[in-house]
C-alpha positions as CSV (number, residue, x, y, z in Angstrom):
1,X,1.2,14.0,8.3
2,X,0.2,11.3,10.3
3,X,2.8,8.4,8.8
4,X,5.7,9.3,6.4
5,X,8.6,6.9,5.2
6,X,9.4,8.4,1.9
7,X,7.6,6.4,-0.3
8,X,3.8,5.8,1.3
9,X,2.5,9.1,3.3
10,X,-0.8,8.9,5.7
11,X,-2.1,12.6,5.2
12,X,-5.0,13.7,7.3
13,X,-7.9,13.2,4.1
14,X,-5.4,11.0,2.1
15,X,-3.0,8.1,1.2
16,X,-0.1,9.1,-0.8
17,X,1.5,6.3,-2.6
18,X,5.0,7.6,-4.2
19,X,6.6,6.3,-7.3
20,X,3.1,4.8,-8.4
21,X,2.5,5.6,-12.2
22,X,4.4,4.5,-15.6
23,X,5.9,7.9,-14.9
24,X,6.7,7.3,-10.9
25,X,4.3,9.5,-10.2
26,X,2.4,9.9,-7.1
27,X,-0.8,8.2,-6.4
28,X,-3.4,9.9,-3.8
29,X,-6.3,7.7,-2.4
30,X,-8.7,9.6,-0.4
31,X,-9.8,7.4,2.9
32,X,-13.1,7.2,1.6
33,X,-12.3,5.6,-1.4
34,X,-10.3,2.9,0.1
35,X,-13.7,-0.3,1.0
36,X,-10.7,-2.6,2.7
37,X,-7.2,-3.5,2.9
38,X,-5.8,-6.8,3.5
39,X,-2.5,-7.4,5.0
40,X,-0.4,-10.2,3.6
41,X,2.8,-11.6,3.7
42,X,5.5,-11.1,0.9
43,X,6.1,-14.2,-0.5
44,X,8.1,-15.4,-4.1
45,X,8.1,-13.0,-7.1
46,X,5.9,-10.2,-5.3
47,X,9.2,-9.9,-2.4
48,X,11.3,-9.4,-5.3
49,X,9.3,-7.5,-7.4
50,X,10.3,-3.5,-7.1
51,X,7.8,-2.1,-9.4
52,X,5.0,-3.1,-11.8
53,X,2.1,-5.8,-10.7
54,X,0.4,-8.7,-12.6
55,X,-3.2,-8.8,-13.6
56,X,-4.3,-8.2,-10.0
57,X,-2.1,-6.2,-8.2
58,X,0.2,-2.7,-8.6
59,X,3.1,-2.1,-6.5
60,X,4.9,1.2,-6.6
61,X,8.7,1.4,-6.8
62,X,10.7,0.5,-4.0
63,X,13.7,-0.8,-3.9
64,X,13.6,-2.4,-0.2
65,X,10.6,-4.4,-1.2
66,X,13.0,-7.1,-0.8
67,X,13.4,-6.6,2.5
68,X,9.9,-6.4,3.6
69,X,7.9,-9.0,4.7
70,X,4.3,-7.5,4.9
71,X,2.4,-5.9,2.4
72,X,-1.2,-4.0,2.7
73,X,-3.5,-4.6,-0.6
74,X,-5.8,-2.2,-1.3
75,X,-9.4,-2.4,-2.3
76,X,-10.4,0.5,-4.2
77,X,-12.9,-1.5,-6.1
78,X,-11.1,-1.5,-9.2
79,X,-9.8,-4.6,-10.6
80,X,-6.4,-3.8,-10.1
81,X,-5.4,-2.7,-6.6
82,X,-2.4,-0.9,-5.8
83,X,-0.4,-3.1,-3.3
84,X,2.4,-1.2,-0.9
85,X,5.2,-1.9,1.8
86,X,5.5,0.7,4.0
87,X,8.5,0.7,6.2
88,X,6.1,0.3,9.0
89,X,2.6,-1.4,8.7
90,X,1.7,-1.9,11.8
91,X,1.7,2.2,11.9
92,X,-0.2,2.7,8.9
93,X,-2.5,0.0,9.4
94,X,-3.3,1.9,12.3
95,X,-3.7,5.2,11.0
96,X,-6.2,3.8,8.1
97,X,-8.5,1.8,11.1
98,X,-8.4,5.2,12.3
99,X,-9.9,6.5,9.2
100,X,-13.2,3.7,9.4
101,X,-11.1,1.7,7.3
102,X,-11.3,-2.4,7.7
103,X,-8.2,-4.1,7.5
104,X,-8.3,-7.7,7.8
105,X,-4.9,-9.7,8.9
106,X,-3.8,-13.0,8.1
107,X,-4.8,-15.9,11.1
């Protein structure tokens, strides 16, 4: 395992989201479905928001969300794309440029 804070998990082929589904079930996005992530700041309704999404974006539960600041969208090229916090970014951001992933950053 490559990054690990309980809820997101950077396998060697694979992102596991935790607590993803209507049923908190687990979410697994292989690298190579993953076109680009963008890293944002967490900002209004999406700090506070724990679970759930709106028309555009899905976050997974976790309860420290408001605590965060940053979190990595990703583009899976579906309309909807899942949205997390890990505990550290920076780290997983990392891990998915590793990967031949692009991940763009605010200016």
């Amino acid at each position: 395992m490559e990054y690990d804070d309980g809820l997101i998990a950077c396998a060697s082929d694979e992102l596991v989201i935790r607590r993803y589904s209507l049923l908190l079930r687990p979410r697994r996005i292989a690298y190579a479905e993953i076109r680009r992530v963008t890293k944002v700041q967490l900002r209004g309704l999406q700090k506070w928001r724990i679970w759930g999404g709106d028309v555009r974006h899905w976050f997974n539960f976790d309860a420290r969300r408001p605590d965060k600041q940053v979190a990595l969208v990703l583009d899976v090229g579906k309309h909807v794309k899942p949205t997390i916090t890990p505990d550290d970014p920076q780290h997983v951001v990392d891990v998915l440029r590793r990967h031949g992933i692009e991940v763009s950053e605010p200016a």
